[in-house]
N, C-alpha and C positions, 0 to 999 in steps of 0.2 A: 570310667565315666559311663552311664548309661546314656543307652541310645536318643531318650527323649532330653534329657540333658544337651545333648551334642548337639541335637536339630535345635533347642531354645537357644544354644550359644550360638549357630551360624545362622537362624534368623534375624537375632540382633544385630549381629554384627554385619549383614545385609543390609539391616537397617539404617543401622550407624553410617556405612559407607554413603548407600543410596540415598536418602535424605539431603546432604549437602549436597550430593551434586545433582539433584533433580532441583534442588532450590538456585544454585548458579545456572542451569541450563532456563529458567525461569524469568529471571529477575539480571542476567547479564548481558548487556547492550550490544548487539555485533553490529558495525559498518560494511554494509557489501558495495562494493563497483564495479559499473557495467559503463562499458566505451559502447556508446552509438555511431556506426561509422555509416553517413551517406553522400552521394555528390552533392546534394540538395545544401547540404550545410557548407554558407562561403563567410568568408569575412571576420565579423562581428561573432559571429554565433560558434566560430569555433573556440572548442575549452569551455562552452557554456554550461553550466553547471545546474541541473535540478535534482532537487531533494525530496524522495516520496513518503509521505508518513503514512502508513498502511493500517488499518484495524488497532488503534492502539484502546479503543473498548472502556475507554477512563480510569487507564490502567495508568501510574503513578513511578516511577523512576527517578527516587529522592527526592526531596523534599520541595515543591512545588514543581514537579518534573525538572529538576533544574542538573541532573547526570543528562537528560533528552535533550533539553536544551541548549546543552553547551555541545554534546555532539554532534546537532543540527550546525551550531554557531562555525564547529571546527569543519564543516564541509566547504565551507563560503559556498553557500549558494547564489546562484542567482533568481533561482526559482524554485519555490518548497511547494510541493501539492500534498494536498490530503485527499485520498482514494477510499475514504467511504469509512462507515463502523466508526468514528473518532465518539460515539459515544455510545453506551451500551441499554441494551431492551432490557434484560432484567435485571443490575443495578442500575438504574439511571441516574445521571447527573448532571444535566444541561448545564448547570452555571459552571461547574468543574472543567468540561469539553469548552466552553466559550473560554474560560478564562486562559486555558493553554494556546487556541488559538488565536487572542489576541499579542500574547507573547512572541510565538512564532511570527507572527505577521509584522514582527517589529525585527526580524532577522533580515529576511526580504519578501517580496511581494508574494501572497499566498493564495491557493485557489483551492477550493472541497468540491467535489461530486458526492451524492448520497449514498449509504452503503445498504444494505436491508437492515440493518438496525434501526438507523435512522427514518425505514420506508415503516418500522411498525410501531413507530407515536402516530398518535391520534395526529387529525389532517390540522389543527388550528393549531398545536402544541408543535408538531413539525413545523410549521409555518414562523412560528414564532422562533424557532430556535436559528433557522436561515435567517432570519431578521435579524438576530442578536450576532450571528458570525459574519453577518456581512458589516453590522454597526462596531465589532471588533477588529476591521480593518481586512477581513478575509472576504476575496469575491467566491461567489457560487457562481456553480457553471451547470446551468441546471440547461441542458439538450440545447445549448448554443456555444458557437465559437468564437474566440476573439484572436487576433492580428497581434503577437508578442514579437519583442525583442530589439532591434535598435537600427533605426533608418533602413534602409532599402535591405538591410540584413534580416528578417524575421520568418517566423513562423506561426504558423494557425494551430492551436491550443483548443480544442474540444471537449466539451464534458458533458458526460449523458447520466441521464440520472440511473442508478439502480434497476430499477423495471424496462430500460429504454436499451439496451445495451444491441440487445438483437431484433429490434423491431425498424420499421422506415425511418422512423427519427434519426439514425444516424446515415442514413443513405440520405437524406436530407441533408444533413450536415455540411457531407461530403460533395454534395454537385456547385458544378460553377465554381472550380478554384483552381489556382494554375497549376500545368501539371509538373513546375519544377518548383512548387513550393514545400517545404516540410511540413507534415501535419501531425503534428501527438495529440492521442486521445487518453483522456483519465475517463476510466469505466473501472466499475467494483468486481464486477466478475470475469474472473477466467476464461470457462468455460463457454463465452460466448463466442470465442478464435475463430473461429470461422467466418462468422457475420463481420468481426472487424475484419478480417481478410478479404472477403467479398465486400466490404464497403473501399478497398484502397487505403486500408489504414498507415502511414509509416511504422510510427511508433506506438504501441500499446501502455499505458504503467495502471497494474492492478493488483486484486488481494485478494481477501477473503476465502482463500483456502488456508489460511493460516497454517502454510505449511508441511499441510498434510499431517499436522498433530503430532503424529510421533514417525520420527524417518529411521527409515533401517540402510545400513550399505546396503548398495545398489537397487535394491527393490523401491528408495525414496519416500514418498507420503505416504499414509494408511488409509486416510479419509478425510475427503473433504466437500463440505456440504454443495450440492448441486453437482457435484461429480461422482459420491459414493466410494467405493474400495478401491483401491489401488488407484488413485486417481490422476489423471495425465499430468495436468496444468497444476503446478503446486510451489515452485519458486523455480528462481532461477531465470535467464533468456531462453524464449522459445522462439525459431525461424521459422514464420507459415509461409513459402513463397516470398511475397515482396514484403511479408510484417513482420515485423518484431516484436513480440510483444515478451514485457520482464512483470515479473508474478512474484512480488513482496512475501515472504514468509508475515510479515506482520510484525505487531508490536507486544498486543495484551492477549488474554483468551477471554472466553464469555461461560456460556453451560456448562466446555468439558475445559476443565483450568488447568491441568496438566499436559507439559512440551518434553517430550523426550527427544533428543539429538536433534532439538531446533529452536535455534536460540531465537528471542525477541532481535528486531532487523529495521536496519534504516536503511534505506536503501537511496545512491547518489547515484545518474546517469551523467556521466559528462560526453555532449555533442563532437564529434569530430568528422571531418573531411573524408574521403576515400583515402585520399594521399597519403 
């Protein structure tokens, strides 16, 4: 057999292999869980369950998301947040992104912060699409906080938008609040750990590094936007000091559409006690 033969038979067969399984690393759903352990959580709130949907980019997971939304369903949440990107800049689909989450928000009680997708529609077109997900049963949490969870058992729920992440706005957030209460922040970007650290953040839940794109053993993500190569913050819990913060691999992709060794991610924190 000649040589050029033998390379056309083992590029095919490259082919062959690598095609399905880039199309499963793609398009198959993984469930990750992360135990939050603080004193700060008594009572009611222990085992409490939230649900983060990260970057899903109006990306589609059977037929009317309905493979996503049964694996949100199987988490029992008590709390689903959406961290930004739920709809995409350059195929865009407002009623598609509305229509998911009013779905979701009939699971349990749903909250979005904005991701930079959503910061580059035009300002009246953005305006309108918060109008349509808060009229679909989902509250926005645009750089204010609200009191969650059940009688004298709760905590302060945070969400800054997109552009606000590492500016006063969240040191704002944060003054005048006790100092044995829990406080989780939804913010789109990673990369701004520090500022949640130096704001007294507890808990972090964010995205948009999707991953790091493509993960290698041990070296992890390749790139991710606002961090560049080999990029720190990319999934998984990170410990800054006294924050936590968990960085969603994501759901969909947008520009670069291929995920090598990272699958699409839903990601569930359940609250618990030191104990």
């Amino acid at each position: 057999m000649k040589k050029s033969t033998i390379a056309l038979v083992a590029a095919g067969t490259a082919a062959a292999v690598s095609v399905p399984v880039l199309y499963d690393q793609n398009h198959r759903l993984r469930a990750s869980h992360y135990v939050f352990r603080s004193p700060k959580i008594r009572g009611a709130l222990e085992g409490y369950r939230i649900v983060q949907v990260s970057d899903l980019h109006n990306r589609t997971f059977g037929k009317g998301n309905c493979h996503l939304l049964a694996l949100i369903q199987a988490q029992l949440p008590d709390l689903i947040v959406i961290t930004g990107d739920l709809m995409d800049s350059y195929l865009t689909n407002l009623p598609k992104a509305v229509e998911f989450a009013a779905c979701v928000s009939k699971i349990a009680p749903t909250f979005f912060v904005t991701g930079n997708h959503e910061h580059r529609l035009e300002k009246t077109r953005l305006e309108g699409f918060l109008s349509d997900l808060e009229a679909a049963g989902v509250t926005v949490l645009r750089n204010r906080a609200l009191e969650m969870g059940m009688g004298a058992d709760h905590f302060r729920l945070i969400g800054v938008d997109c552009q606000q992440g590492k500016t006063e706005t969240l040191q704002a957030l944060m003054q005048d609040r006790p100092e044995d209460e829990l406080n989780i922040l939804l913010s789109h970007k990673p990369h701004y750990a520090a500022h949640y650290e130096r704001a007294g953040v507890d808990l972090v839940l964010t995205g948009h590094a999707h991953g790091g794109q493509w993960r290698l053993p041990v070296v992890g993500g390749l790139y991710a936007p606002g961090q560049g190569v080999l990029p720190k913050y990319t999934a998984g819990m990170y410990r800054l000091d006294h924050t936590v913060m968990i960085v969603s691999r994501g759901l969909g992709n947008s520009s670069f559409p291929i995920r090598i060794n990272n699958y699409p991610e839903l990601v569930t924190v359940t609250l618990r006690s030191r104990e």
